[in-house]
C-alpha positions in Angstrom: 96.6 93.6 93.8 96.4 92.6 97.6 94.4 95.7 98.2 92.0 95.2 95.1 91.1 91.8 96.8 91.3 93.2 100.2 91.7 91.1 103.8 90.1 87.6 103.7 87.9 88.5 106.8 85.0 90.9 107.5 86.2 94.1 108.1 82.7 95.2 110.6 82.1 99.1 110.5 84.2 100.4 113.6 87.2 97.4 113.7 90.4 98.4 114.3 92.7 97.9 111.8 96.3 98.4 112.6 98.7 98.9 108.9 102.2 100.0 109.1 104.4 102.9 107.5 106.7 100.5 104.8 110.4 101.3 104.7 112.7 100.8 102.4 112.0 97.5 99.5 108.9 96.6 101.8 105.0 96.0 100.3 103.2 99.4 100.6 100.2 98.7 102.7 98.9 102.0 102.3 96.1 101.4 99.5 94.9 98.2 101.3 95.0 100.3 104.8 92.7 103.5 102.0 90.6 100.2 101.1 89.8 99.2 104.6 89.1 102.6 106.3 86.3 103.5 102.9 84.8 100.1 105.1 84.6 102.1 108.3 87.5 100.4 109.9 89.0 103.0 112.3 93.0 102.6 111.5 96.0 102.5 113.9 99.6 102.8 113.3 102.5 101.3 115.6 104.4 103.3 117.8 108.0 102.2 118.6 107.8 102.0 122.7 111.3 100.7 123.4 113.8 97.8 123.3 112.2 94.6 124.6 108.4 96.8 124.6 105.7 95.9 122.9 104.4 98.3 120.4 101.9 101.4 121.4 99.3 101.4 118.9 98.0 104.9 117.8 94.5 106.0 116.0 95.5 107.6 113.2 94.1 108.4 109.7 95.1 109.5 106.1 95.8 113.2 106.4 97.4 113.0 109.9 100.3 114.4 110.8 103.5 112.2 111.8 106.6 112.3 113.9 109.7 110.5 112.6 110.3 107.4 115.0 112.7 104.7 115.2 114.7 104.4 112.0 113.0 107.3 110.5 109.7 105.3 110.3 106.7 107.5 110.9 104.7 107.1 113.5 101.4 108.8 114.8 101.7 112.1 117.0 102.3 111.0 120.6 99.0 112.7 121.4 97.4 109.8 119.2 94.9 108.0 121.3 96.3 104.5 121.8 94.0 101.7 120.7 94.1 98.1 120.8 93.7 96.6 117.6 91.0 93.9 116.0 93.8 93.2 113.3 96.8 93.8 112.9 98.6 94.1 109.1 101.8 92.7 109.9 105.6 93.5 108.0 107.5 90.9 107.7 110.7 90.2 106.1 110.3 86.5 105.1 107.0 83.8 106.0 106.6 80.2 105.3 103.5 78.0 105.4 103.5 77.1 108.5 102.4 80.7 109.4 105.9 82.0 110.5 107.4 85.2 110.0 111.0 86.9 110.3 111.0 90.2 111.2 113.6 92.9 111.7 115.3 90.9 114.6 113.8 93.3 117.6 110.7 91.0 118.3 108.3 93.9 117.9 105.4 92.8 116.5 106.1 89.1 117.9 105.5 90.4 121.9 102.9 92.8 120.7 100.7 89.8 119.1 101.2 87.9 122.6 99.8 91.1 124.8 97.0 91.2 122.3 95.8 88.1 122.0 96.3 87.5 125.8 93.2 90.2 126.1 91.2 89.3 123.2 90.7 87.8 119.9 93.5 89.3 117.2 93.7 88.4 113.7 97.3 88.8 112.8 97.7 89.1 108.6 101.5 89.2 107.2 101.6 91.4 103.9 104.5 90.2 101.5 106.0 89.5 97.9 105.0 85.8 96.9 109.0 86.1 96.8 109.4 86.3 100.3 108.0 83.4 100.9 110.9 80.8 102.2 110.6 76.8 103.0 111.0 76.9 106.8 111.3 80.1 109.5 113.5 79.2 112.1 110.6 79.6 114.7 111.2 79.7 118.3 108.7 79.3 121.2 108.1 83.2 121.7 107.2 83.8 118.2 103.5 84.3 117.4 101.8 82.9 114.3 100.1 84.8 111.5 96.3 84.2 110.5 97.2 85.1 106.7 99.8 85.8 104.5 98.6 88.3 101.6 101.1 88.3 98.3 100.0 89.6 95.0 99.6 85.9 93.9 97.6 84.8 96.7 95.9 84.5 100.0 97.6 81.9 102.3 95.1 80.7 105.3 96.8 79.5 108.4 93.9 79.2 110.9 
């Protein structure tokens, strides 16, 4: 459903789109990440640089090979160019309203939405089960706020 009504911004011919490889219970972003590259969008994956690292960002495309990363979560060829993303499709374990997200604790995709947006403009969407959705995130002062929260109910707007 999220991917039959695709992101809530234009997607220009050449953006970088960055998805993610789900794990276990998590939304598949896969046929929204098909979706956006028929657009033109050139996709990205993340790359797990280290503890307390922001993420590498990869090129990558359906039909590429992968390496098994962090957790067992594949991840581009290290010979991927790295790119910097236009958006980035964020995993998230639990949002609320206000634009917060919980993660998986190791503040990944938190410091990488800081380096990004500290160099240009990033539109950060969070894809999730309308059942993930939670009254209030504990938010702290390092933790960066989402653009969008896509569910199969709904687009939430934060901006």
């Amino acid at each position: 459903m999220i991917a039959a009504r695709g992101l809530p911004i234009e997607v220009t011919p050449g953006a970088i789109v960055s998805g993610f490889m789900p794990m276990k219970t998590e939304i598949n972003p896969l046929p929204l990440l098909r979706k956006i590259a028929g657009q033109g969008a050139q996709l990205a994956l993340p790359c797990i640089a280290g503890r307390g690292k922001a993420l590498i960002m990869r090129a990558w495309k359906f039909g590429d090979a992968f390496k098994e990363g962090q957790w067992g979560i594949r991840e581009p060829m290290p010979d991927a160019p790295e790119v910097a993303p236009d958006i980035l499709i964020v995993p998230l374990a639990c949002f609320d309203r206000a634009g917060h997200r919980i993660g998986y604790g190791a503040g990944y995709y938190d410091m990488t939405i800081h380096v990004l947006r500290a160099k240009k403009k990033v539109v950060a969407i969070g894809v999730a089960f309308a059942a993930q959705e939670i009254a209030q995130v504990p938010a702290t002062e390092r933790d960066e706020r989402l653009d969008f929260v896509l569910t199969e109910k709904e687009i939430i707007a934060f901006r």
